[in-house]
C-alpha positions as CSV (number, residue, x, y, z in Angstrom):
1,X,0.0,0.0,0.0
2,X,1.3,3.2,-1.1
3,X,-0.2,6.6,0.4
4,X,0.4,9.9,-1.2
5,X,-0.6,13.3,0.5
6,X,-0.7,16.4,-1.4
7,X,-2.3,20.1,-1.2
8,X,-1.0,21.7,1.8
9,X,0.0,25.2,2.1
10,X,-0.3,28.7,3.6
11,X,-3.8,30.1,3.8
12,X,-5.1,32.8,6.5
13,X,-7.6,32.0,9.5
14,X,-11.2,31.5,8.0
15,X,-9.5,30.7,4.7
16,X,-9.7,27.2,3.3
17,X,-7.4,24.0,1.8
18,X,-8.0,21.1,0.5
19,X,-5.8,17.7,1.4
20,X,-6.1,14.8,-1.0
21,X,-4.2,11.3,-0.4
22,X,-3.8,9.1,-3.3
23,X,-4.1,5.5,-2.4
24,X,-2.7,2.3,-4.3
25,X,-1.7,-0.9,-4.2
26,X,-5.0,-2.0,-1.8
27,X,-7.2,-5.2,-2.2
28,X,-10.6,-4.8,-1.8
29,X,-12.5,-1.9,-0.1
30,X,-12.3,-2.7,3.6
31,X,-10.3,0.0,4.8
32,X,-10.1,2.5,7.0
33,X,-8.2,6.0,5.7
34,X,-7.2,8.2,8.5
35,X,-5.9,11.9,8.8
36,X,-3.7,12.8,11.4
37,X,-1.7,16.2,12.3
38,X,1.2,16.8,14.3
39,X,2.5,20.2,15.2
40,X,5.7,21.3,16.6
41,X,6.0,20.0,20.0
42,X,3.3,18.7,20.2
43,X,1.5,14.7,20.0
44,X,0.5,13.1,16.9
45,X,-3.5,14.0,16.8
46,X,-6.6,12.0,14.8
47,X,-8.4,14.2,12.4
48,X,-10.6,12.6,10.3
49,X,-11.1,9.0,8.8
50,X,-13.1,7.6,6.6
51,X,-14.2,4.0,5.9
52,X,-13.7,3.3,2.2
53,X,-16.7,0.8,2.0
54,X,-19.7,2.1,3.2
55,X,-18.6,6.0,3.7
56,X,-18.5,6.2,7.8
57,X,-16.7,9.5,8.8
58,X,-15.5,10.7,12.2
59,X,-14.1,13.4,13.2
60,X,-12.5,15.1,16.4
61,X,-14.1,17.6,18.1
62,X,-11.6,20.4,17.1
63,X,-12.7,20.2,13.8
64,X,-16.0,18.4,13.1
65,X,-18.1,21.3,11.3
66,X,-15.1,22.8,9.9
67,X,-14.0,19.6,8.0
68,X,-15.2,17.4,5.7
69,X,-13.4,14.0,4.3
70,X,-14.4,12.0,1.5
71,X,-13.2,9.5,-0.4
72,X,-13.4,9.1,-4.7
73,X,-13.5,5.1,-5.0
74,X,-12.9,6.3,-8.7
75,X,-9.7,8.1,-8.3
76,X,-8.6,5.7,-5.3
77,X,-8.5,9.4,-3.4
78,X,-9.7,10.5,0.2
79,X,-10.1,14.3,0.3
80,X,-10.0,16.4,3.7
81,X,-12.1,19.5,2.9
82,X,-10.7,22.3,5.6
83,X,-12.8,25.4,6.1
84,X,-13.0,28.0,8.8
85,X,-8.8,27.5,9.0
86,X,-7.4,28.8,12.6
87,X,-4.1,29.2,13.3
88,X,-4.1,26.0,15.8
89,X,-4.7,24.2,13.2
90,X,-1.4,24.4,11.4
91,X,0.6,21.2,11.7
92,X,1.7,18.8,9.0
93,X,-0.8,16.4,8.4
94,X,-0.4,12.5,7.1
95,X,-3.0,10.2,5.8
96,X,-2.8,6.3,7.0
97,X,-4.7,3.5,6.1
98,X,-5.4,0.4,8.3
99,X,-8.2,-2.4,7.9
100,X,-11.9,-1.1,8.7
101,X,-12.3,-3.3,11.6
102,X,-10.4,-1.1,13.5
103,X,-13.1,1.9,12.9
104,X,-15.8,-0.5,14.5
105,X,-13.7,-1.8,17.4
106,X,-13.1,1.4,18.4
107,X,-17.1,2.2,18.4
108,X,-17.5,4.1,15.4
109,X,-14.6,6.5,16.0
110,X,-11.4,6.6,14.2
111,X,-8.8,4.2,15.2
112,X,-6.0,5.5,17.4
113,X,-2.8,6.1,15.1
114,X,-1.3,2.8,16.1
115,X,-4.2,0.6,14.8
116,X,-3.2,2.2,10.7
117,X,-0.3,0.2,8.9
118,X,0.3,2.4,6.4
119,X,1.2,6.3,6.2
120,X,1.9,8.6,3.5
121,X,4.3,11.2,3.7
122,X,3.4,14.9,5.7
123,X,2.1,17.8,4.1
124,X,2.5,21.3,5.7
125,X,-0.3,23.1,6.8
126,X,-0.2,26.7,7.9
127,X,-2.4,29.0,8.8
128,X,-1.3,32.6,9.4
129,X,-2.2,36.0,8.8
């Protein structure tokens, strides 16, 4: 499996970005595709994830209303829609996929980082004035 993250950059607070991460090499459906952020000094954080199958989305509370995933079954492609930037939101942010399972052992939420196999490489989010 092969995870590709692309489209961050520099936008100012109440701007927006949009995060895609190109997927390949799965089998099948059943996975999960995860966002997660890190920022200087700070812990590795969940996002977003999405299960590829059937569509189920979670989100943390920092962001829920402010982002939206999605995934393109098409183009093999999960987006993360950000709107309604703030400046704590700037971190570099990785997509990860792991098996689906995970998303409903964990009760419908997204699977803590450890439980994903896979990660693509970061992409640098800032948010600044």
């Amino acid at each position: 499996v092969q995870l590709q993250a692309s489209g961050g950059g520099l936008a100012q607070p109440g701007g927006s970005l949009r995060l895609s991460c190109a997927a390949s090499g799965f089998t099948g459906d059943n996975y999960v595709i995860g966002w997660f952020r890190q920022a200087p000094r700070k812990e590795r954080e969940s996002v977003s994830c999405i299960v590829v199958r059937d569509g189920n989305v979670d989100y943390a509370d920092s962001v829920a209303g402010r982002f939206t995933i999605s995934v393109d079954n098409a183009k093999s492609t999960v987006s993360l829609q950000m709107s309604r930037l703030k400046p704590e939101d700037t971190a570099v942010y990785y997509c990860a996929s792991g098996y689906a399972y995970f998303f409903e052992k964990y009760g419908g939420h997204c699977p803590p980082s450890h439980s994903f196999d896979d990660w693509g490489q970061g992409t640098q989010v800032t948010v600044s004035s």
